[in-house]
N, C-alpha and C positions, 0 to 999 in steps of 0.2 A: 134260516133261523128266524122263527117268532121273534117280537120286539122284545118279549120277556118270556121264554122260556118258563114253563113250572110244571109238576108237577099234579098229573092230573089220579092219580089214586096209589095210594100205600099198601101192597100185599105183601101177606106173611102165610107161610102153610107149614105142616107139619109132616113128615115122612110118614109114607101110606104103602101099602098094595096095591099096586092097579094093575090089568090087564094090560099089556105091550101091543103095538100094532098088528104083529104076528101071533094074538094069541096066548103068549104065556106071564105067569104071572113076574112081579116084581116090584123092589123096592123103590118109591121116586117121592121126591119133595117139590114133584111139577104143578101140582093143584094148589096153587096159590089163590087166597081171597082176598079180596079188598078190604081194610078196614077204617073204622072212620077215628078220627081224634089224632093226638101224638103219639109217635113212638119210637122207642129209644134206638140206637143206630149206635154198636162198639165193635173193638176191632174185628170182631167173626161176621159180625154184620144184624140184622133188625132183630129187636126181641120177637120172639114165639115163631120165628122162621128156623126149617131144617134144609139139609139136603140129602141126600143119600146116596151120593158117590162122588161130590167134588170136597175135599176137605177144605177146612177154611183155617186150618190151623196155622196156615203162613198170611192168610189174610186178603192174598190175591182177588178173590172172590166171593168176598164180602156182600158184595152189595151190587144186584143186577137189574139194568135198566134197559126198559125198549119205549120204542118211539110210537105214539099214538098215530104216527101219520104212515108207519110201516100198515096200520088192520085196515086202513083207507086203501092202500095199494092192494090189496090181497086180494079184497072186493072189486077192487076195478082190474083183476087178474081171472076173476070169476068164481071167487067163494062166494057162496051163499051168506054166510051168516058166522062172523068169528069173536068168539065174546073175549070179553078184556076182564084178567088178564090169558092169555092162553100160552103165553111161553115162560111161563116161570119167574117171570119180573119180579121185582120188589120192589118197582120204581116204575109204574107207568108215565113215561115224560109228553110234555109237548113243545116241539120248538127247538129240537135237540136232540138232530138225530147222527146217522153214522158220517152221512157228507161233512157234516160239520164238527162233529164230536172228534180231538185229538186224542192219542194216545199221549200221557204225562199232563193232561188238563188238570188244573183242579179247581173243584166245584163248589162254591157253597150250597145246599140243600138244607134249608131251614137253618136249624143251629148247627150242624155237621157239616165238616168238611171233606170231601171225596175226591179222589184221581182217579182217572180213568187208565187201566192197564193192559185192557187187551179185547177183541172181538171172545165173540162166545161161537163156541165148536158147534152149529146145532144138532140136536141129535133127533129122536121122532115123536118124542112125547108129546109135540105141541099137537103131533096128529089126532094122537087119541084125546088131549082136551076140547081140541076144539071141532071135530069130526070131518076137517076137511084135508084127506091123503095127500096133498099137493104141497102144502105149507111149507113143510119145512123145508123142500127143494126150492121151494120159492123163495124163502127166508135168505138162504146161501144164493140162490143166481142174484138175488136183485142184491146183496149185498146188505140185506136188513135181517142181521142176526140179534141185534142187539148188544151190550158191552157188562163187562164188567171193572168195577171198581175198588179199590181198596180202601181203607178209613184213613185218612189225616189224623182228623179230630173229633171223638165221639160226638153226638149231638142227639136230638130233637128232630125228628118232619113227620107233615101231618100233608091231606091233598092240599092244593092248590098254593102251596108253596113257589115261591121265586126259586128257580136255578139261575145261581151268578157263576159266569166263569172269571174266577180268581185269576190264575195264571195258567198260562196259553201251553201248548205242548211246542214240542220242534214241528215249525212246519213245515206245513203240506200230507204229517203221518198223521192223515183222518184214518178209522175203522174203516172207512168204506176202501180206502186205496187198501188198504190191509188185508182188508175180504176180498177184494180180487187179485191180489198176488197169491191168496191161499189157493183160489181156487183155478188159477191160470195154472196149464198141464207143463208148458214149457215157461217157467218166468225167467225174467230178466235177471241173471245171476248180480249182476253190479245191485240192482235192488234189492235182492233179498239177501245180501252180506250188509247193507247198508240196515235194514228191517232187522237184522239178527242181532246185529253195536246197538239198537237202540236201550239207552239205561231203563230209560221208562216203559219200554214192553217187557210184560211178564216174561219168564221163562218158563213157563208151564206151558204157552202159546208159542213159543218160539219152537220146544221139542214139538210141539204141535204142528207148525210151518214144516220143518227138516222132516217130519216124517210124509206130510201131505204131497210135498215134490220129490219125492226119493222114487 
């Protein structure tokens, strides 16, 4: 982790049509753009942002962050060229990534307060944003999917914002340790009864874990 952690751009996008990897059409709120100034952050998550198939009506998934320093690895994996944002963020961070990001953290981000609840499933849309087919398998081995969070306390953020971490999660349950028990074929059954008691991981990701090792 950077000495100060923050935010380095605010995106918000609206559900669209796009073309899927395989060609067909469909609905997605992946096309996130950056904007400049403040903006407001309540319990569903940023003004003038949609999604189109995670509902936010329990608030889970409010609000999704990825690590500026995951598109620096991508490149030094052999993409070409992968513009920010290209996985759907709302919160492109720096200094604050999944090694260090606990599940049950909570954050201050500008005037808003955030916890963090769970890794994010990734699926292939960042392929067609950003045109390199490999991504999102890369996203999942290297353990840089990105997270999501739920709102505390409405607020204000704008770029270059401070992230404070408030209060700590139970340690050692970083996203990253999380991302590889998802995707270990045989895991540690003592760890993943231990990952499943956790209060502060979503249970939207939990049915997510039981069905990925079944």
């Amino acid at each position: 982790m950077t000495a100060t952690p923050r935010v380095v751009s605010v995106n918000v996008g609206r559900v669209a049509t796009r073309v899927t990897a395989k060609g067909r059409e469909a609905e997605t709120g992946i096309g996130k753009q950056p904007v400049s100034g403040p903006v407001a952050i309540g319990p569903k998550g940023l003004d003038g942002d949609e999604s189109a198939y995670r509902s936010r009506d329990l608030g889970d998934t409010a609000v999704h962050i990825f690590c500026l320093e995951s598109y620096d690895r991508f490149l030094e994996l052999g993409a070409v060229d992968v513009p920010v944002p290209s996985f759907g963020e709302n919160l492109t961070v720096e200094g604050y990534a999944e090694t260090e990001a606990r599940v049950g953290d909570v954050i201050r981000v500008g005037t808003a307060l955030l916890k963090v609840n769970q890794p994010v499933v990734r699926c292939s849309w960042p392929t067609v944003v950003s045109g390199e087919k490999r991504i999102s398998k890369w996203a999942t081995q290297e353990g840089r999917t990105g997270f999501y969070l739920d709102v505390v306390e409405p607020g204000v953020v704008q770029a270059g914002d401070a992230l404070e971490i408030v209060r700590r999660g139970p340690e050692g349950w970083t996203i990253a340790r999380l991302n590889a028990l998802f995707i270990d074929k045989a895991p540690n059954r003592a760890e993943m009864d231990a990952a499943l008691a956790l209060p502060e991981l979503a249970d939207r990701w939990k049915d997510e874990l039981r069905e990925a090792v079944v």
